[in-house]
N, C-alpha and C positions, 0 to 999 in steps of 0.2 A: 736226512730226517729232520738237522735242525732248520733248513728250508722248506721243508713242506709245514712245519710247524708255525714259523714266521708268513707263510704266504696264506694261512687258514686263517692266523689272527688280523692279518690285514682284510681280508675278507668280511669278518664277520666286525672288524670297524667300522668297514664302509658301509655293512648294512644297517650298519646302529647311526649312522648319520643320516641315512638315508632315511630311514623312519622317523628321528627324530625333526629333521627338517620338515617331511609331511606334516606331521603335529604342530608345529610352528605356521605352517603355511594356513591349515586352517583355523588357527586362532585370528590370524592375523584379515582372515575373509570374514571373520564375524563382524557384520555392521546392522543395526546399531550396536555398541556395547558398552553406553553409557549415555548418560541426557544429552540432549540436544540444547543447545541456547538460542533461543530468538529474541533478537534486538528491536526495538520497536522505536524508530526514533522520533516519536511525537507524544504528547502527553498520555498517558493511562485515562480513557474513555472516550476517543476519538475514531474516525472510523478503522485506521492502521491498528490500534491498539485490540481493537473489536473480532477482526477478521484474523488476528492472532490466536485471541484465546481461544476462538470459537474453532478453530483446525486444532491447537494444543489439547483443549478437552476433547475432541471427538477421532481422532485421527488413532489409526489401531498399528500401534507401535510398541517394543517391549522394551519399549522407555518412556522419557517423559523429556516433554517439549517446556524448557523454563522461559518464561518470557519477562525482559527486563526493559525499562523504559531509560534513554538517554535524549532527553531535550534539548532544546537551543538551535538559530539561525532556521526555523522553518523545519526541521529534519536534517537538515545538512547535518549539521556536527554530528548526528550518529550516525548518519550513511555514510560521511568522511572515513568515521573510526572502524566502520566495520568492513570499509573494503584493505583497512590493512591485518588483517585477522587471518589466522593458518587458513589454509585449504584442507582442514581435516576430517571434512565430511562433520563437522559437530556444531558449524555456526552457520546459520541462516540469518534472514533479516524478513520484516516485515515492511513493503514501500509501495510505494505506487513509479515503476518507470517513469511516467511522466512527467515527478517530481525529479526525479534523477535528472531528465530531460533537461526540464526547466533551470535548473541550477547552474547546469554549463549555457545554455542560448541567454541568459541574463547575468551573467558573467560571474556569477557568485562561487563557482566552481572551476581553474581551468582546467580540470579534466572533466573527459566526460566518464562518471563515477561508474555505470555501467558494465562499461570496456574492461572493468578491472574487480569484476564479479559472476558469478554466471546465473545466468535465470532460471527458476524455478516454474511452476504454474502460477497462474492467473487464475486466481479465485471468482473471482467477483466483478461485474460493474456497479458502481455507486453514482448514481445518480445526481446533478448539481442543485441546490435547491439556494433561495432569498429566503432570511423570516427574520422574524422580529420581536418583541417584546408584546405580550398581546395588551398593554395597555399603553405602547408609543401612539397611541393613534391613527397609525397605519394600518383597515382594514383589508385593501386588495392592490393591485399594481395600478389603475387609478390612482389610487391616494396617494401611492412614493411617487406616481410622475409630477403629480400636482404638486410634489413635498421644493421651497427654495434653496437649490444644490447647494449657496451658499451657508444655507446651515443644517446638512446632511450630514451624518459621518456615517461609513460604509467600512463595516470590517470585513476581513477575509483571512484568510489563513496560508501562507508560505509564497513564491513567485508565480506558481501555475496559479493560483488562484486569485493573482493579482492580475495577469492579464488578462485574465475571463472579467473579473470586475471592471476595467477600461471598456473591455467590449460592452457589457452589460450596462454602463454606466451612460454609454454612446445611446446603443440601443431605445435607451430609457429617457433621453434626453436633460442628462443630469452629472453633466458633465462640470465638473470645480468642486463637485459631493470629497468633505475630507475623506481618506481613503488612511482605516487603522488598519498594519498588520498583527498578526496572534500568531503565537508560536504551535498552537494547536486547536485541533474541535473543540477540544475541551476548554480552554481556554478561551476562544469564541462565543461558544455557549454560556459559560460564567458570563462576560461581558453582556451577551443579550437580556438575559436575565435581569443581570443588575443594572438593566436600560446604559450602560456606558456607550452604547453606541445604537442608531438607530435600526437599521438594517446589516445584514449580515451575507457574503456567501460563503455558504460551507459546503459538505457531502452531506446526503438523506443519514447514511451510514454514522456520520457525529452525533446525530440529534436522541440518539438511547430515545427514553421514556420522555422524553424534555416536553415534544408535543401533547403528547397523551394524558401528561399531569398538567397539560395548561399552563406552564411557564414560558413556550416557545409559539410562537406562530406563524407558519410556512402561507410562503406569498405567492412562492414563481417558482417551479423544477426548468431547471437548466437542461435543458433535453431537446428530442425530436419529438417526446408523446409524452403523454402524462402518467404521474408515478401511479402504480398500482395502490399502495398506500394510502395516496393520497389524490383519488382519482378526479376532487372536484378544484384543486388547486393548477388555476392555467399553468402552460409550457411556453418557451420562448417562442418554438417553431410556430404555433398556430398566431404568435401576436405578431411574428415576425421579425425577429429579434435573433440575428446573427453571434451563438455565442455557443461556446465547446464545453462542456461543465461536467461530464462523466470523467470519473477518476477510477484506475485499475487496481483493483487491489490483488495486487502480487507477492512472492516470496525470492527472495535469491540466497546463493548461494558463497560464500567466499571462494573466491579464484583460484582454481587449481583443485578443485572436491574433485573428486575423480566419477566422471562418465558413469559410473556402476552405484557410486550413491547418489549421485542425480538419479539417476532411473530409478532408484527404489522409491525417492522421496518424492518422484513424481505418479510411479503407483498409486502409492497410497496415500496420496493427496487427488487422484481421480478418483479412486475407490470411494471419497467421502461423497461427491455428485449422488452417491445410490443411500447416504446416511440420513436417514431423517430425524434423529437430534440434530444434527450438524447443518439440514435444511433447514428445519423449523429456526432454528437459531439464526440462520440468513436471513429470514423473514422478517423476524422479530427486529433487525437493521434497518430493512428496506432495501435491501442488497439485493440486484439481480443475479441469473444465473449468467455464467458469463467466463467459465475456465475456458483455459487454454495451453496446452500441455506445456512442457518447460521447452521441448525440441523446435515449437513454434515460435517461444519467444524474443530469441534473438530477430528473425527475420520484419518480427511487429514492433519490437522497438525502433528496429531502423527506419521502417514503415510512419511509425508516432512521429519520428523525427525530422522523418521529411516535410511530414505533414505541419507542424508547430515552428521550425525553422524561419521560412516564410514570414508566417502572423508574428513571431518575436523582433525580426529584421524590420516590419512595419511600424511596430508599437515602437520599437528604442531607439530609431531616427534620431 
């Protein structure tokens, strides 16, 4: 009797584990279940910081996406800091691969910072654009080639956007033009403003309000065709002018989030494609359409990489 009594209470232990373990199991599947953090590693008003908040406000989640800014070295130092970040499905970053790209082919980086985060969707392409100060005296691409390189200065913003400026600088035949780096759009933008420099290249995506209030003025989109935005401002391609200038603006992941929160956070970052606050506000950029799922973006990084490889190998001879 006192065995059958011991083997009912062992019985009805293991079903009390048994249930309770279920319970635990689906706490433990609820994602999200607390904010998300997005890192943004270039200054607050540039185009990385832009394509942040614009997913943070419109993105239908039963959280909330915090976005914080860590500057210095181009983006580097925050894409440094945040590929060493848990894999816990709760830290993303805001970057353009490219940028990633560039940091190891110009040695600023020897890893390639990628390799050691996983990728998200691809938002956006942003478009390259020249402008200026609208009272430096340089009304159209005419006038900067006429402009004496020896007293040019040309900003630009982090490694990829210095080698487009060599090309572009080739191109223009204005070659010995001083060449200042900025740690950001925004940063760049202040400088043109404040005439500190005379020419500029940024992303369409840096430039907010800048044109539109007549502080900034766009000379040349770094493209194959011309910006919708800005449809009577020439492109490289029809002048003939060999130069790469779209920047992707992407999201990733810290390494090791697990397959099941990437697929979520790539849902519902395709889902926005059909939001029209979320468009309207690409708009309002100058940002093209231009996703591409997260499952794609490893194979287009490698892809970006082949492709920039090459022209980096040529330029740092």
């Amino acid at each position: 009797m006192k065995k059958k009594n011991i083997l009912a209470l062992a019985c009805v232990f293991l079903m009390m584990i048994g249930i309770l373990s279920g319970c635990g199991g689906g706490e433990e599947a609820a994602y999200p279940a607390e904010d998300i953090s997005c890192l943004v590693p270039y200054a607050a008003g540039g185009g990385t910081d832009n394509i942040a908040r614009a997913v943070a406000a419109n993105i239908d989640l039963p959280v909330s996406i915090a976005c914080s800014v860590m500057t210095g070295a181009g983006g580097y130092t925050g894409s440094q800091e945040f590929s060493t970040q848990p894999g816990d499905g709760y830290h993303i970053m805001s970057q353009s691969p490219l940028d990633l790209i560039c940091y190891y082919l110009t040695g600023v980086s020897e890893e390639k910072l990628w390799e050691k985060m996983e990728p998200l969707p691809c938002m956006v392409i942003d478009p390259g654009i020249v402008v200026t100060n609208p009272n430096s005296g340089i009304n159209s691409v005419e006038d900067l080639k006429a402009m004496d390189p020896a007293e040019l200065t040309w900003g630009f913003i982090g490694a990829r956007q210095q080698m487009v400026t060599i090309q572009l600088l080739q191109g223009l035949g204005l070659e010995g033009a001083t060449q200042v780096p900025y740690d950001s759009g925004a940063d760049a933008i202040t400088a043109i403003m404040g005439n500190h420099v005379d020419v500029s290249f940024m992303q369409v995506g840096d430039l907010g309000s800048a044109v539109e209030s007549g502080n900034v003025k766009p000379l040349l989109i770094v493209d194959e065709k011309r910006c919708e935005i800005y449809p009577d401002i020439p492109c490289t391609e029809e002048l003939g002018i060999e130069a790469t200038g779209a920047q992707y603006r992407a999201f990733f992941a810290t390494k090791d989030t697990t397959p099941e929160q990437i697929q979520y956070l790539n849902d519902k970052m395709a889902d926005l494609q059909d939001d029209p606050d979320y468009l309207e506000a690409l708009e309002g950029f100058g940002f093209l359409p231009g996703f591409i799922p997260a499952d794609e973006m490893g194979a287009k990084i490698e892809e970006w990489y082949n492709i920039f490889a090459p022209i980096y190998e040529e330029y740092l001879k």
